[in-house]
C-alpha positions as CSV (number, residue, x, y, z in Angstrom):
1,X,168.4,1.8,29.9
2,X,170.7,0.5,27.1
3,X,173.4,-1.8,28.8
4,X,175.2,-2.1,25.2
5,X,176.3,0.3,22.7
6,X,178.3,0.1,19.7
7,X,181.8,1.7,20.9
8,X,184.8,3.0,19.1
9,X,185.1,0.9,16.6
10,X,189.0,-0.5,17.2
11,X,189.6,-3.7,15.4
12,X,188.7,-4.3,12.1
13,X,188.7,-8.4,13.2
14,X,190.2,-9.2,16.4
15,X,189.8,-12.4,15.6
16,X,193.2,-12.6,13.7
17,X,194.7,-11.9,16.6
18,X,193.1,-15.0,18.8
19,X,194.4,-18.4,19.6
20,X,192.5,-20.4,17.6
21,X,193.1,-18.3,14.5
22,X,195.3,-19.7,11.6
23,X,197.5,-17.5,9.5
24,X,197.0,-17.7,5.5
25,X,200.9,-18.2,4.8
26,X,203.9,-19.2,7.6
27,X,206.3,-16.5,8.3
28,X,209.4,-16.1,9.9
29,X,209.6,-19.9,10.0
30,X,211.2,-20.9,6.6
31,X,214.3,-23.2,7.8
32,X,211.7,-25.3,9.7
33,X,209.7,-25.2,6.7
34,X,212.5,-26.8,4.6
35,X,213.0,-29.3,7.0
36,X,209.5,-30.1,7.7
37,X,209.1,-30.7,3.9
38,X,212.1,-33.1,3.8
39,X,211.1,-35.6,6.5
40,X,207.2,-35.7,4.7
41,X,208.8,-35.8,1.4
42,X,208.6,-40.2,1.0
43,X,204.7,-39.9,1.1
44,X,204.9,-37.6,-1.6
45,X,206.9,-40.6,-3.3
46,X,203.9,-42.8,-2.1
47,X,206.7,-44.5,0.4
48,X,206.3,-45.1,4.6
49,X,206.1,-42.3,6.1
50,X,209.0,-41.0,8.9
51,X,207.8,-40.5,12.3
52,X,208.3,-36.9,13.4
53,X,208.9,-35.1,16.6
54,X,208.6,-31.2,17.2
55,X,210.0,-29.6,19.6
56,X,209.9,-25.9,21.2
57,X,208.5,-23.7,23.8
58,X,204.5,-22.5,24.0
59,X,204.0,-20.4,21.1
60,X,206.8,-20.3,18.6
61,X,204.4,-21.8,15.8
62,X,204.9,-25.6,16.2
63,X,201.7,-26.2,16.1
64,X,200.2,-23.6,13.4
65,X,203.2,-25.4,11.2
66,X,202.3,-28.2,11.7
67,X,198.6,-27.8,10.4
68,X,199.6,-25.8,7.4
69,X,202.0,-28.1,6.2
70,X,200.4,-30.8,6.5
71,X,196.8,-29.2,4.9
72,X,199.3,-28.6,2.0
73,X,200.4,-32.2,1.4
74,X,197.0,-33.3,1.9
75,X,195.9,-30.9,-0.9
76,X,198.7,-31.7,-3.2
77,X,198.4,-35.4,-2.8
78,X,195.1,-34.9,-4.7
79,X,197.0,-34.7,-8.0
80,X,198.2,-38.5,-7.6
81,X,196.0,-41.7,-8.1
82,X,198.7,-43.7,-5.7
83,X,198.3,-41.4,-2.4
84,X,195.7,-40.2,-0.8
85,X,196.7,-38.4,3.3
86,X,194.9,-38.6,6.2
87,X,195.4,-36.8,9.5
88,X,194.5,-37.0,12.8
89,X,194.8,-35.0,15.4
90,X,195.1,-36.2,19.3
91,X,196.0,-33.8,22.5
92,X,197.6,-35.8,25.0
93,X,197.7,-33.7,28.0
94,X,196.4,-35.1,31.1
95,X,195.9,-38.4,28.8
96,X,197.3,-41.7,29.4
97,X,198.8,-44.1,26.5
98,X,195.2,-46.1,26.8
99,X,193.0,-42.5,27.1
100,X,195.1,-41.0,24.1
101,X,194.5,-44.4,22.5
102,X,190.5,-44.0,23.0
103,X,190.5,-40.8,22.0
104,X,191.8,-41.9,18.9
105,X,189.4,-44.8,18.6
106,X,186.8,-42.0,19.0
107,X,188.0,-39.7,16.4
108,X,187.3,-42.0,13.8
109,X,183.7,-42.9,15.0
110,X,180.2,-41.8,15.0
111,X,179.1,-40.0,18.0
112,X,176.9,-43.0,18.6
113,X,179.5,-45.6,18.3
114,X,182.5,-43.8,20.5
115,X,183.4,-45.8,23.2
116,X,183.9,-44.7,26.9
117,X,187.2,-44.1,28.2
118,X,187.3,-46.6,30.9
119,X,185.8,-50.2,30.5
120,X,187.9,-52.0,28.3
121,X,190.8,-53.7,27.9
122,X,194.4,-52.2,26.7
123,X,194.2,-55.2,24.0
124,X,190.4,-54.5,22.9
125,X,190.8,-50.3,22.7
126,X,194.1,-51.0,20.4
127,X,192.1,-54.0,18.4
128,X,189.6,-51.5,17.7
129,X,191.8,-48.8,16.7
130,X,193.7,-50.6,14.3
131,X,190.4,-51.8,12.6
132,X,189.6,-47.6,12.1
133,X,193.2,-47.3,10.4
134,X,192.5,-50.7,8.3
135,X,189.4,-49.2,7.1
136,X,190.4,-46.3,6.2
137,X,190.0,-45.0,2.7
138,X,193.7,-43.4,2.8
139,X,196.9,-44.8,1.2
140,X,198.6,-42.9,4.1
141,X,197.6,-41.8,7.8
142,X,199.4,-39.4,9.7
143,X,198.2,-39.1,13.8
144,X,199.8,-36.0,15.4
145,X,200.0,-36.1,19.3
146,X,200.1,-32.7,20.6
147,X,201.7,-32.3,24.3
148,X,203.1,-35.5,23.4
149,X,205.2,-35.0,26.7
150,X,202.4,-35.1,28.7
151,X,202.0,-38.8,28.3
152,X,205.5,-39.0,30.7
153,X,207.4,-42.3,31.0
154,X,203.6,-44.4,29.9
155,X,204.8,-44.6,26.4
156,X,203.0,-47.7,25.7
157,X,201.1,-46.0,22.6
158,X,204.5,-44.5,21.5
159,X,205.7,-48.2,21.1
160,X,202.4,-49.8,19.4
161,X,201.9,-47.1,16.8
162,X,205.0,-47.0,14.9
163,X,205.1,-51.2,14.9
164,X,201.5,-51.8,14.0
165,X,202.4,-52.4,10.4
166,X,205.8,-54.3,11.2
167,X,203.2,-56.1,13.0
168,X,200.8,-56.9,10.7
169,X,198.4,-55.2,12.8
170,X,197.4,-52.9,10.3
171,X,197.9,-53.9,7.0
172,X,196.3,-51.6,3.9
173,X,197.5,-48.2,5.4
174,X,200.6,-46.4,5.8
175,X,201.2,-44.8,9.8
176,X,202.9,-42.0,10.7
177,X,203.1,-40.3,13.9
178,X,204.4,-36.8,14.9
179,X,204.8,-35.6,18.6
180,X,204.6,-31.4,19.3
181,X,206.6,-31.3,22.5
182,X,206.9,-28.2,24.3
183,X,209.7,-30.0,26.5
184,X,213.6,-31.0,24.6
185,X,214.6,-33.2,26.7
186,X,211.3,-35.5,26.5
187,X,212.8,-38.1,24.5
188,X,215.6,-38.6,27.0
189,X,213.4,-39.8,29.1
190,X,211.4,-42.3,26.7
191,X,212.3,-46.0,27.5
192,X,215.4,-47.8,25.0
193,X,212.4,-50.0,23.3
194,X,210.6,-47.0,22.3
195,X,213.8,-44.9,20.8
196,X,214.8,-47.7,18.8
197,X,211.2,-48.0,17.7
198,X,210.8,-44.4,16.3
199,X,213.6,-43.3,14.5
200,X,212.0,-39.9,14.2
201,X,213.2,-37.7,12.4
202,X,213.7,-33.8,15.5
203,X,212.6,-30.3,14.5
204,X,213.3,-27.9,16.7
205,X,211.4,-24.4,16.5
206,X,213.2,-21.9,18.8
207,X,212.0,-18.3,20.3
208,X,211.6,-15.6,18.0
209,X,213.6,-12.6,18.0
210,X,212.2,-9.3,18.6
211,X,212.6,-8.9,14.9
212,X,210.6,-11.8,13.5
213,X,207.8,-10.8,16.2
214,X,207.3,-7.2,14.5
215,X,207.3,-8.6,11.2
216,X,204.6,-11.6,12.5
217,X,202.9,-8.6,14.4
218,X,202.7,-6.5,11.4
219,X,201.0,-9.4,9.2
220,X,198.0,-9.5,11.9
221,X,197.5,-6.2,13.1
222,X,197.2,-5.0,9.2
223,X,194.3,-7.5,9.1
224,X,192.8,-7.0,12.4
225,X,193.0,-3.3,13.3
226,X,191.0,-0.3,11.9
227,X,193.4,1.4,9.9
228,X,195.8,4.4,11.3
229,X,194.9,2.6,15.0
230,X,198.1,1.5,16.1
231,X,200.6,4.8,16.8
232,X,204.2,4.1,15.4
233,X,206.2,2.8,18.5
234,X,203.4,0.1,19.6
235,X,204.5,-2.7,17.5
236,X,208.4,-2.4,18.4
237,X,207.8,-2.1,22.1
238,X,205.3,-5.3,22.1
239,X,207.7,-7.1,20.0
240,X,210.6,-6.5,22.0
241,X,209.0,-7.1,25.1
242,X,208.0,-10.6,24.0
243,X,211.3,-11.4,23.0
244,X,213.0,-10.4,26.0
245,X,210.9,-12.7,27.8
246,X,210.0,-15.4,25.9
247,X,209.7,-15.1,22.4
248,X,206.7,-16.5,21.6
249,X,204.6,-15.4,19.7
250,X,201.3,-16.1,21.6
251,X,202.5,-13.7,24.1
252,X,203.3,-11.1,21.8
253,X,199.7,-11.4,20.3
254,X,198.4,-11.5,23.8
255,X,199.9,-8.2,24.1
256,X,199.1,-6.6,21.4
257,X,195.2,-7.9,21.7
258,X,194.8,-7.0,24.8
259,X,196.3,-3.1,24.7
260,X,193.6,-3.2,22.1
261,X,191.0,-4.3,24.2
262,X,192.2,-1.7,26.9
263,X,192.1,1.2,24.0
264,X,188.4,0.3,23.3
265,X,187.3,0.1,26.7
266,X,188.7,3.9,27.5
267,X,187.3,5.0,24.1
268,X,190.8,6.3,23.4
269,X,191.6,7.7,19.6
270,X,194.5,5.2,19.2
271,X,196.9,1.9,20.8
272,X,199.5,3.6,22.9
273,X,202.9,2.7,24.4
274,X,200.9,3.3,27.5
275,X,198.1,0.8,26.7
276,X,201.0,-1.6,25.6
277,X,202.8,-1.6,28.8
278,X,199.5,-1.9,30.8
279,X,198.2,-4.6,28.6
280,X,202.0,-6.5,29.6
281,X,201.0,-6.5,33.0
282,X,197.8,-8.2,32.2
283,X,199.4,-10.9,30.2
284,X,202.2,-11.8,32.6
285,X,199.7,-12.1,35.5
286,X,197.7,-14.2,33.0
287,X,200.4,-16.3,32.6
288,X,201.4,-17.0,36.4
289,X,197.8,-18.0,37.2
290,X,198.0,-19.9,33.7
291,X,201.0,-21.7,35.2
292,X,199.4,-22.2,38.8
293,X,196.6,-23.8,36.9
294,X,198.9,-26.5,34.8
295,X,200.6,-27.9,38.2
296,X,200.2,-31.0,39.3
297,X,198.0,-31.7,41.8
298,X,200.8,-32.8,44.3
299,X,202.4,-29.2,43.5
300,X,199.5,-27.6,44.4
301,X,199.7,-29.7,48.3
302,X,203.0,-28.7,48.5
303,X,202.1,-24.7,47.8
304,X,199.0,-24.9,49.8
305,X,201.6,-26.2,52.8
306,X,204.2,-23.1,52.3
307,X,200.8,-21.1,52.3
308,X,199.4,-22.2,55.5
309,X,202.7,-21.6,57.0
310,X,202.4,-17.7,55.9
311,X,199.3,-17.5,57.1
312,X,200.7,-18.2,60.1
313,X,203.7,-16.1,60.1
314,X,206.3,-18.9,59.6
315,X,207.6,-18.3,56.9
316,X,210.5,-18.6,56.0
317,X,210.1,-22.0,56.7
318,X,212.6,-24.8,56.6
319,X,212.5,-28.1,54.1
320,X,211.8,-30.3,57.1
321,X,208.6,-28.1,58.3
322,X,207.0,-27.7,55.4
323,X,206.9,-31.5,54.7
324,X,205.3,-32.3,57.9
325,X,202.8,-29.4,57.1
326,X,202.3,-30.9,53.1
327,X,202.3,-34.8,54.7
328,X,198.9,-34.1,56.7
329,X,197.5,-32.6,54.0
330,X,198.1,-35.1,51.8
331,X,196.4,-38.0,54.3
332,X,193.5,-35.7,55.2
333,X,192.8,-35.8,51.3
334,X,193.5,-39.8,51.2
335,X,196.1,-39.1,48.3
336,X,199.4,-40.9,48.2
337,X,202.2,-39.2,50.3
338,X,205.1,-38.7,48.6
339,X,208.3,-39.1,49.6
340,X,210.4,-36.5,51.4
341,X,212.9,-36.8,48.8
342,X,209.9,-36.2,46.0
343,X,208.5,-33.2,47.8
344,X,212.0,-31.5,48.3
345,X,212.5,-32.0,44.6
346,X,209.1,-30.0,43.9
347,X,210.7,-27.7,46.3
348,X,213.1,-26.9,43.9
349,X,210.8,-27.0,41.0
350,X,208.9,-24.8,42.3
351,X,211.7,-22.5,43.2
352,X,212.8,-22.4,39.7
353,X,209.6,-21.5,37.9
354,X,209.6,-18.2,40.3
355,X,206.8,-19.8,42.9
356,X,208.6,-20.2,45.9
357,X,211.6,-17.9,47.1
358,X,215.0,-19.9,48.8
359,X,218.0,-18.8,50.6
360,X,220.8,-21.1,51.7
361,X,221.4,-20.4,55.4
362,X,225.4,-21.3,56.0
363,X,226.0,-21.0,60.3
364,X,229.5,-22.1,59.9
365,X,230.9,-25.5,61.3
366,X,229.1,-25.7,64.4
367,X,225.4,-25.2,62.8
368,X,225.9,-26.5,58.8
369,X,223.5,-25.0,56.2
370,X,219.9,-25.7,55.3
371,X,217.1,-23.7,53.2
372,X,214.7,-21.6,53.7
373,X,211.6,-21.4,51.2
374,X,208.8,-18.4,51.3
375,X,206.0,-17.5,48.6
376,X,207.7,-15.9,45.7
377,X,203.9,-14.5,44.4
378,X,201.0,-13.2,46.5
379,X,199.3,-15.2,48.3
380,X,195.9,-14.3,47.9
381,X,196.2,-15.2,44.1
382,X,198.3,-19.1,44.9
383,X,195.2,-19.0,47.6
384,X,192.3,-18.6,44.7
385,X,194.1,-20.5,42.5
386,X,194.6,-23.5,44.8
387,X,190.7,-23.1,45.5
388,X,189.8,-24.1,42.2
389,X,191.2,-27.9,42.9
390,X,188.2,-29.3,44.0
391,X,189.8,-31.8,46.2
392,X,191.6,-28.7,48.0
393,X,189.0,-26.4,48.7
394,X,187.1,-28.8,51.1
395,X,190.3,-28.3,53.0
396,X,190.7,-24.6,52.3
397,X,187.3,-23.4,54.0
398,X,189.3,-23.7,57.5
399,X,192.8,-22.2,57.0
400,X,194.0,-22.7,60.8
401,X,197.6,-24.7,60.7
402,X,196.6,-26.2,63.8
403,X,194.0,-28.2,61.6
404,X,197.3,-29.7,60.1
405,X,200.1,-29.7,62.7
């Protein structure tokens, strides 16, 4: 019996509509262009490089610009005996200053001469890493940190990299950084040494509208669908759907990939507004579980604790119960216990990304007011989320509250 056969034939390269795929020419995107050209316009005069920080939600193109435009300096730079670019590329998240700054270390080595990520000393990993920039056969080096935010208040590496040649700790190459931040107010919370240190130079990429999404849209499904695949209204209705929620583009080719996947699995003759609108509900559960996923791991104790109180019928439960419930978890796992002010915070948090439901109870003078918090999503998708903590689902195999009263 044949498990696999050739079906409908859909897309004409589905790849084009994937994460991973890069675009031949930025649309949509020409302000930031301009200004993305400005602040790397003094290595094109063979002068120090600015220090540049991007800044917008998941999937408005910070990213993809980012690569293009600086592929195209790289490339033009080739024309001049006086510059020659490098780049190199670091994601931060779940990274430390001295992990990121490993990482690093690593990216210029061998495989057999990469170093491990614990084992050495903050001086000795930074030693090494301005050796690899000294070495370097570039007049200039550019290191982009993506999820720069995810480095938090530890912005020990933020400080060293943009004085190592003040510092004569580098001294034949030319350092530039640039942070991709999906959070705007991340530099607020840098500390006053490292502001002063940067002087960056902000780009800001905001949603798309519905009508830069179609046009995006168009571009990719002209190279990745069979032609006459899409019926007229698909397009429109995935583009405006994006936008309304969160104009990113991602989403909107998540959309649009997916009611393609859906068409090929039923064999239908075309994309429809119905596979669209099924193919949204994929996505958007994608996403909550996507979300669940990126928590912290002290989010997910807290969520666990309002879930063991449903599974117990106690919900809605008040700020003072669930603690008690989340403060036993968090010593049967021999993890710090946060505070109760930290935990109502997450409360909140947690409230505000659509998690957790919360109602202010008012009983008038005689009782004050307090809040009540219940799940805001089902319970047994937070439940097989949370399972995948490894630390958690020890815990999870007995679901009794008694276990943690």
């Amino acid at each position: 019996m044949v498990t696999f056969e050739r079906s409908k034939e859909v897309f004409k390269n589905e790849q084009v509509l994937q994460e991973e795929y890069t675009p031949d020419e930025l649309i949509e995107r020409e302000e930031e262009r301009e200004d993305y050209i400005e602040a790397l316009q003094p290595v094109a005069n063979a002068a120090s490089p600015r220090n540049i920080f991007v800044y917008g939600d998941t999937g408005v193109g910070k990213t993809v610009a980012t690569r293009m435009i600086l592929n195209e300096l790289s490339q033009d730079m080739e024309q001049f005996d006086d510059v020659d670019v490098e780049v190199v590329w670091a994601n931060c998240k779940e990274l430390t200053s001295y992990q990121t700054a490993v990482k690093l270390v690593n990216s210029f080595r061998e495989r057999s001469q990469k170093i491990s990520m614990s084992g050495h000393s903050n001086a000795a990993v930074y030693d090494m890493l301005w050796e690899e920039i000294d070495a370097l056969d570039a007049t200039h080096l550019y290191i982009v940190l993506d999820e720069v935010d995810s480095l938090g208040t530890d912005d020990d590496l933020l400080y060293k990299l943009p004085r190592a040649r003040s510092n004569q700790d580098i001294n034949n190459t030319y350092l530039g950084l640039i942070g991709i931040s999906n959070n705007f107010k991340f530099r607020d919370n840098l500390s006053a040494r490292v502001k002063s240190t940067l002087c960056e130079h902000e780009i800001r990429f905001g949603p798309y509208d519905a009508g830069e999404l179609q046009t995006i849209l168009e571009q990719r499904a002209e190279k990745a669908f069979v032609e006459g695949m899409l019926i007229s209204g698909v397009i429109p209705l995935v583009a405006a759907s994006a936008a309304q929620n969160t104009g990113s583009a991602r989403r909107a080719l998540d959309i649009l990939y997916n009611a393609g996947s859906l068409t090929r699995k039923k064999d239908a003759d075309a994309v429809t507004e119905d596979h669209v609108r099924e193919a949204i509900s994929l996505v958007e559960k994608g996403v909550i579980e996507d979300e669940l996923r990126d928590l912290p791991t002290q989010s997910h104790l807290v969520l666990y604790a309002v879930a063991l109180l449903a599974e117990q019928g106690e919900l809605p439960a008040r700020r003072k119960r669930i603690y008690e419930v989340y403060e036993t978890i968090a010593t049967r796992l021999d993890t710090t216990v946060k505070a109760k002010r930290t935990v109502l915070n997450r409360l909140s948090q947690l409230s505000l990304k659509g998690f957790l439901h919360v109602d202010e109870v008012n009983k008038g003078r005689s009782g004050g007011k307090h809040y009540q918090y219940e799940l805001d999503i089902k319970q047994d998708l937070l439940l097989n989320i949370l399972s995948e903590n490894t630390r958690l689902e020890e815990l999870m195999v007995d679901q009794n509250l008694d276990q943690f009263s």
